[in-house]
C-alpha positions in Angstrom: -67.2 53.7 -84.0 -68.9 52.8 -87.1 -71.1 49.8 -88.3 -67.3 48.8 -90.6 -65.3 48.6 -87.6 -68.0 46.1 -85.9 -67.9 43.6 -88.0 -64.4 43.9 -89.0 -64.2 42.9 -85.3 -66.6 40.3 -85.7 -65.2 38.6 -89.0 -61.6 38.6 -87.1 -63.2 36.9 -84.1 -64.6 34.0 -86.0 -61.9 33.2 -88.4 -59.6 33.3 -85.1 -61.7 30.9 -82.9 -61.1 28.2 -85.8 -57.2 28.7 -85.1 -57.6 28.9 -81.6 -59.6 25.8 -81.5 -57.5 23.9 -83.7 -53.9 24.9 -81.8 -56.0 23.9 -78.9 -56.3 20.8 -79.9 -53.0 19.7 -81.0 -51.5 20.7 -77.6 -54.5 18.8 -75.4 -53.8 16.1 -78.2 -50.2 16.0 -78.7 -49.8 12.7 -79.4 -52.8 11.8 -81.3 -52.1 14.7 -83.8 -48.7 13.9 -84.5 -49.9 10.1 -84.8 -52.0 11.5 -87.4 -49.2 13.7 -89.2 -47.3 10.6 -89.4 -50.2 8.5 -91.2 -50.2 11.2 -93.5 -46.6 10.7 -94.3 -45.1 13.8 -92.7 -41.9 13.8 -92.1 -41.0 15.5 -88.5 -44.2 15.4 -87.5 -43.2 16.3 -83.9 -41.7 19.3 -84.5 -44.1 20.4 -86.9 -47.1 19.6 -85.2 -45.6 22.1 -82.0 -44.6 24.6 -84.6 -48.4 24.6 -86.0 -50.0 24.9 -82.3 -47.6 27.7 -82.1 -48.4 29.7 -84.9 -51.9 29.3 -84.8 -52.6 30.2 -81.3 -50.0 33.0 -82.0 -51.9 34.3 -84.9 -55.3 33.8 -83.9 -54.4 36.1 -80.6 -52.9 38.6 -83.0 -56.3 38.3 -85.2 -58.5 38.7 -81.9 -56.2 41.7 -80.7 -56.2 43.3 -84.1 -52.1 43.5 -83.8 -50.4 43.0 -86.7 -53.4 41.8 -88.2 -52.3 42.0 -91.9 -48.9 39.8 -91.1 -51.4 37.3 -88.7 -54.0 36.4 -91.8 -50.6 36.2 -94.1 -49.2 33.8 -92.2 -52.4 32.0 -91.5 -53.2 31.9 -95.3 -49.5 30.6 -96.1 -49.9 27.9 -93.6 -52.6 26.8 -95.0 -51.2 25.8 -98.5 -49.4 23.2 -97.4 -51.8 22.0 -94.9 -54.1 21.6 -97.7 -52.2 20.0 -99.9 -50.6 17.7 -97.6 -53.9 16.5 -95.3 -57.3 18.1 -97.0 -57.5 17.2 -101.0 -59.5 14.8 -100.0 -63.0 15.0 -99.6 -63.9 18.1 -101.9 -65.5 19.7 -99.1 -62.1 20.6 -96.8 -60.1 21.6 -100.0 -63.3 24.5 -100.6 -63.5 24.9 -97.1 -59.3 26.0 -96.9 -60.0 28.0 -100.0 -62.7 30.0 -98.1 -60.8 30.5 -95.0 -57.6 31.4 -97.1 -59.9 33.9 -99.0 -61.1 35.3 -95.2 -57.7 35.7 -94.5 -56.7 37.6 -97.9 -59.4 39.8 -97.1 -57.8 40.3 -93.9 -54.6 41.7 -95.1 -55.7 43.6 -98.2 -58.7 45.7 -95.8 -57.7 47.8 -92.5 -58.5 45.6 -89.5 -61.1 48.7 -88.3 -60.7 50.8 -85.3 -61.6 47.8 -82.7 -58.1 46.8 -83.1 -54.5 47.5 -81.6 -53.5 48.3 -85.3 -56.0 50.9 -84.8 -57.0 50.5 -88.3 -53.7 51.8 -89.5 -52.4 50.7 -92.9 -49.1 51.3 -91.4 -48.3 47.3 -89.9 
């Protein structure tokens, strides 16, 4: 194991435990967050809201497992273009604050997630 694979680890941990947290909270919050989708004009918000908890505690597992890391972060980056656009252009601070994360996440699927991971650092996902 080499000082690499570490902090590979690491850096997968913490950009996970922000999904985690935040599918987390929609399902202890159900209808609070989709009251808030709504007063932000989304359509479906019911359905969207589940399919968010979903994909974020299902990718933030994947990200802590180090399984199919590469097609986790992608995901994760993806959803967060429209999650941007639809509830953080406003202040300043969450648009840069997406951009970083979506910038983690690239990182996450153009590197090999290290040894510490089911993927085994393998390029082959």
């Amino acid at each position: 194991m080499e000082w690499e694979d570490i902090i590979a680890l690491a850096g997968r941990l913490l950009i996970a435990a922000l999904f985690l947290a935040s599918a987390f909270g929609k399902i202890t919050n159900f209808p609070g967050t989709v009251a808030y989708m709504e007063g932000a004009g989304m359509f479906g918000a019911p359905f969207f809201c589940a399919a968010a908890a979903a994909l974020e505690a299902a990718c933030g597992v994947a990200l802590v497992l180090g399984c199919q890391t590469r097609w986790a972060a992608a995901a994760l980056a993806a959803y967060l273009v429209p999650v941007t656009w639809i509830f953080h252009l406003s202040p300043r601070v969450e648009v840069l604050k997406n951009l970083a994360i979506m910038g983690a996440l690239l990182q996450i699927v153009a590197w090999e997630p290290g040894r510490l991971s089911l993927d085994g650092g393998s390029d082959e996902d």
